[in-house]
N, C-alpha and C positions, 0 to 999 in steps of 0.2 A: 595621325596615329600618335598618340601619349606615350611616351616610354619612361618608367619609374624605375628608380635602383634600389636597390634595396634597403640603404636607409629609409628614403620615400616611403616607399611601402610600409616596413616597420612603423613607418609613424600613423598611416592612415589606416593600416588594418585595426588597429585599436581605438579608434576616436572615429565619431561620427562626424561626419561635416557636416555644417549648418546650410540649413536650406539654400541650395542656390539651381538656378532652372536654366536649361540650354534649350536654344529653340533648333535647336537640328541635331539628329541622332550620332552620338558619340561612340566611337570604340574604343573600349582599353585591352591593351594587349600588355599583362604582366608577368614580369621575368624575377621570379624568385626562389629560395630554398624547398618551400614547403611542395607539397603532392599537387599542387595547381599554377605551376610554372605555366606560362601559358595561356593559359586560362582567359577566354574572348567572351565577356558582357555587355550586349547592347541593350543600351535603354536609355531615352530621355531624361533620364533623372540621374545625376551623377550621382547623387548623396545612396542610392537604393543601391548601385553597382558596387559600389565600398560598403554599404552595409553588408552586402551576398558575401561577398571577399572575404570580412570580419570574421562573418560567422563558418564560413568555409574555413576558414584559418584554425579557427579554435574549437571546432567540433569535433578533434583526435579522430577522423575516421583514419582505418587502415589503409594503408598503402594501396593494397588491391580496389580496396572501393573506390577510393579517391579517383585514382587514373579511368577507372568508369564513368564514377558522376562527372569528371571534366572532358570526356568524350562526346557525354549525352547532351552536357549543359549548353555545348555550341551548338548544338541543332534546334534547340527548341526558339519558339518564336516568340520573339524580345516582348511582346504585347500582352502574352499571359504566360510567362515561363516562370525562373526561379524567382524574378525579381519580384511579378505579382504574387505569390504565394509570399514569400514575405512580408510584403508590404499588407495582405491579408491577415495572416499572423498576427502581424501586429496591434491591426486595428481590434483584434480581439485578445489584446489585452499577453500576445507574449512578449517579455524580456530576450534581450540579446542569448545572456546566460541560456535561459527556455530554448530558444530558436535551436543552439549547437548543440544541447543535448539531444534535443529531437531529429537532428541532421544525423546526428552520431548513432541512434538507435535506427533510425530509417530512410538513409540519404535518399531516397526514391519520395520522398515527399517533394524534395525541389522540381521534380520532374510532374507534379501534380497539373492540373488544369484548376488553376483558381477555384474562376467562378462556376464550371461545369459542377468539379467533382468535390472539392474543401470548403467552398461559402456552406452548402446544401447539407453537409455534416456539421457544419458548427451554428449554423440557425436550426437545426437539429438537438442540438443539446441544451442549445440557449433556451427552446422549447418546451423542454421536459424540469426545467429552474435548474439549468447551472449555471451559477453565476459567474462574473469575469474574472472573479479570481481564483472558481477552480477550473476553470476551463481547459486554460494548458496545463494544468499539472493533471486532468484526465486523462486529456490527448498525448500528451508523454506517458503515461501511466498506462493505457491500454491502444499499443499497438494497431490493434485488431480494427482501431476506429479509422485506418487507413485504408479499410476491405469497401467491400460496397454497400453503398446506404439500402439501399432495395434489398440486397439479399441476403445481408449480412446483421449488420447492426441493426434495423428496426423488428428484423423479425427475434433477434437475441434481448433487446429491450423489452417487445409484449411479455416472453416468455417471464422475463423478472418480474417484471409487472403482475403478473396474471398469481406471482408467488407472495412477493410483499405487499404492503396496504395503499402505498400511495407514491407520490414521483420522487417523493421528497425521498425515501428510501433506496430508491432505483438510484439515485444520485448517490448517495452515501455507499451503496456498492460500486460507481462506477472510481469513484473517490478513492476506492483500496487499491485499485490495479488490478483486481482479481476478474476483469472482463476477461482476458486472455486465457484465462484459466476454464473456460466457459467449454464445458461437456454435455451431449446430451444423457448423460446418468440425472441430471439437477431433476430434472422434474419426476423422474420414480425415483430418486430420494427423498425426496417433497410427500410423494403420495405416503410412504411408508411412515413417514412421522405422522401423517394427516391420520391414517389409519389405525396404527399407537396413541389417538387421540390427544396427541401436544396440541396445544392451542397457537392461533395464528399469531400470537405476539413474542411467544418466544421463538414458530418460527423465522419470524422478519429477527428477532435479533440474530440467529443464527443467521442468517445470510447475509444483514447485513454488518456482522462486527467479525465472520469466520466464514467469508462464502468460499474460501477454496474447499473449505470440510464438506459445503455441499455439491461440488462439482468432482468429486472424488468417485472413484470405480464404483460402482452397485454393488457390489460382492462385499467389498470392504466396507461401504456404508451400511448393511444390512446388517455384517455381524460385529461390528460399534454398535448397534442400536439395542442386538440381543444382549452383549455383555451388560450394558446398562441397566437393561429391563434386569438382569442376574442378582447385580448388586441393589434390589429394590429401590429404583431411585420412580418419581413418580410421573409420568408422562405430562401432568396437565401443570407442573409448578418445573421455573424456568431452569434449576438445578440439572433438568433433565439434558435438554443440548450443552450446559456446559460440560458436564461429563462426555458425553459426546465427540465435541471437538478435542476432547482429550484424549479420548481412544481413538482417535482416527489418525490423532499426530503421532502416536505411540507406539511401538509394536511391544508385544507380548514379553517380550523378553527384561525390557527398558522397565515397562509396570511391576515385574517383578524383581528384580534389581533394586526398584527405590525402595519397592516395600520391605527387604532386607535391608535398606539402611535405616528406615524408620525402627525396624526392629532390634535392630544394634542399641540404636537408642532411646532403649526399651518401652517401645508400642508394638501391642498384640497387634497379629492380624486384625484382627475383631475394632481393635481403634483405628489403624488404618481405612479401614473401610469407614466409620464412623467419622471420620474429619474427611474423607473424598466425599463424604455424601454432604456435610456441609459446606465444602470449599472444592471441588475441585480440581481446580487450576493448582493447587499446593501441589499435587505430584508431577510438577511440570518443573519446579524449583530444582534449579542446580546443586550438586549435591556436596558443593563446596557452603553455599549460601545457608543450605538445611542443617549444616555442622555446627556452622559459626552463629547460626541466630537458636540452636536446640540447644547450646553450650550455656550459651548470655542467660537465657529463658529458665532454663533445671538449675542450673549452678550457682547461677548471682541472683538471678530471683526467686528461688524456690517453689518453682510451677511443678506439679504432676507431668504424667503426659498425657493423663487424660485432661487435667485444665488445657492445654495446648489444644486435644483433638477438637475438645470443643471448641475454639475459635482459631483454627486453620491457618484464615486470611491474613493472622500475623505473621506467619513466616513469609510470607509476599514484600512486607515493610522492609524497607531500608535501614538497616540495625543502626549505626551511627547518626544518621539523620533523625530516624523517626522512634525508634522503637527504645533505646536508650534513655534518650531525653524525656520519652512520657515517662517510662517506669519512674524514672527519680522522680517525678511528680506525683504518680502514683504512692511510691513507698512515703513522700512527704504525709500525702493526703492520709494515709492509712494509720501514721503515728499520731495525727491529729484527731481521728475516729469522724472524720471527714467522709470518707466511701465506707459502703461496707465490703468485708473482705468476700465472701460470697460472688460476691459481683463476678462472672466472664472476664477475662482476658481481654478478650478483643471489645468489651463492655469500657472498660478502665481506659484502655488506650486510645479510645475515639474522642 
């Protein structure tokens, strides 16, 4: 039996030791501050036993969890327990860093069956092209890939599938984290844009650059969909879901709130609606950000507001970085008779 003090420890929990191989099975029995006093790792391999340790160490799980996963961790067998799951991990490309986060969102992963139940979900995803580097930031990103491969995750997979055009998309949704968010509302939400005649390309944008808006209650997707249709925006051109995922983040109260502040700052109703149906994401804008870039915009530049309504998407710009710096180039250009003045806003500043 090894007995480490606590300096020791402090120095090995951080630093990897270089490969070195015992040929007969070792115990550590360690005695230190953190929630895993205690704490009994057999395995072959010293180096994997300090690696578990590390990342046990640095995974901030809660007090209550801790003293569980160090209950669970001596029972399982040294052969495919926490140490193979790691060492698995690894070879697919997770970081130390990776490992704790993922201990910390779901310590019940160490208690996995490697090669039973974790190889068969990650040659799984390596399957449908995710590649090594986004792999664990999937597997950290959707939870839910710790459920079961058979009844869980392949049949939640066809379903995406069966909505956007190809694997490469299904990826790009599993990439947001928004698996977890996964309802069965998705697919009669699905149908009802199908049936409002949006085309398949702006539905795959919607799900995959705003899939939480598609996995949102039926009720509330269906009357986002009529307000839209209200404001004539047109089913088959992609304006259409962006409005959309706007009304769905919004409630009623919030959309008209902004619209009184646009109107403070003198745009009709009527432009309002006119710059939403160009851009928008613009009524999403903080109403700190709408002050100080409609101020810069009317005041120092002598824009309209309907010059503004029509190009929306400048109030999205970064005023000091981006929006400042063109205009001076602009007003240069315009004393030179370089642009014509006629020109769009968001024309000038691209």
């Amino acid at each position: 039996m090894l007995l480490f003090s606590d300096s020791m420890l402090k120095f090995n929990l951080f630093h990897v030791f270089t490969h070195t191989t015992l040929h007969s099975t070792v115990t550590v029995t360690v005695h230190c501050r953190n929630h895993f006093s205690d704490l009994s790792v057999s395995n072959t391999n010293q180096d994997d036993s300090f690696n578990l340790l590390s990342i046990l160490n640095s995974s901030g799980l809660s007090s209550e969890n801790a003293i569980k996963l160090k209950k669970r961790l001596k029972i399982r067998n040294p052969d495919n327990g926490p140490d193979a799951v790691v060492q698995l991990l690894r070879t697919y490309g997770f970081s130390d860093s990776q490992l704790s986060t993922l201990v910390k969102k779901r310590p019940s992963v160490l208690l996995s069956d490697a090669e039973k139940t974790l190889l068969p979900k990650l040659k799984f995803l390596q399957s449908i092209g995710v590649s090594n580097t986004d792999l664990p930031k999937i597997v950290i990103g959707n939870t839910i890939f710790l459920s079961s491969l058979e009844k869980n995750i392949i049949p939640r997979y066809h379903i995406i599938r069966s909505i956007v055009r190809d694997d490469k998309e299904v990826v790009s949704v599993f990439k947001r984290g928004t698996w977890n968010f996964y309802s069965d509302s998705m697919v009669p939400n699905i149908e009802v844009l199908r049936n409002h005649g949006v085309p398949q390309t702006s539905i795959s944008h919607l799900v995959c650059n705003y899939s939480a808006v598609a996995f949102v209650d039926h009720s509330i997707f269906v009357e986002a969909v009529n307000s839209v249709k209200v404001l004539g925006f047109d089913p088959s051109k992609l304006n259409f879901v962006l409005a959309l995922q706007v009304f769905v983040k919004i409630k009623k109260e919030i959309w008209e709130s902004k619209l009184k502040i646009f109107e403070s700052l003198g745009w009709s109703k009527g432009i309002c609606v006119l710059a939403f149906q160009r851009y928008p994401p613009y009524i999403l804008i903080s109403e700190k950000k709408i002050m100080k870039t409609m101020n810069f915009l009317v005041k120092d530049m002598g824009l309209s507001p309907e010059d503004i309504a029509r190009s929306p998407n400048i109030l999205n710009r970064n005023l000091e970085k981006t929006i400042m710096p063109r205009c001076a180039v602009v007003n240069i250009l315009k004393s030179r008779g370089l642009i014509k003045s006629d020109l769009l806003i968001g024309q000038k500043l691209d």
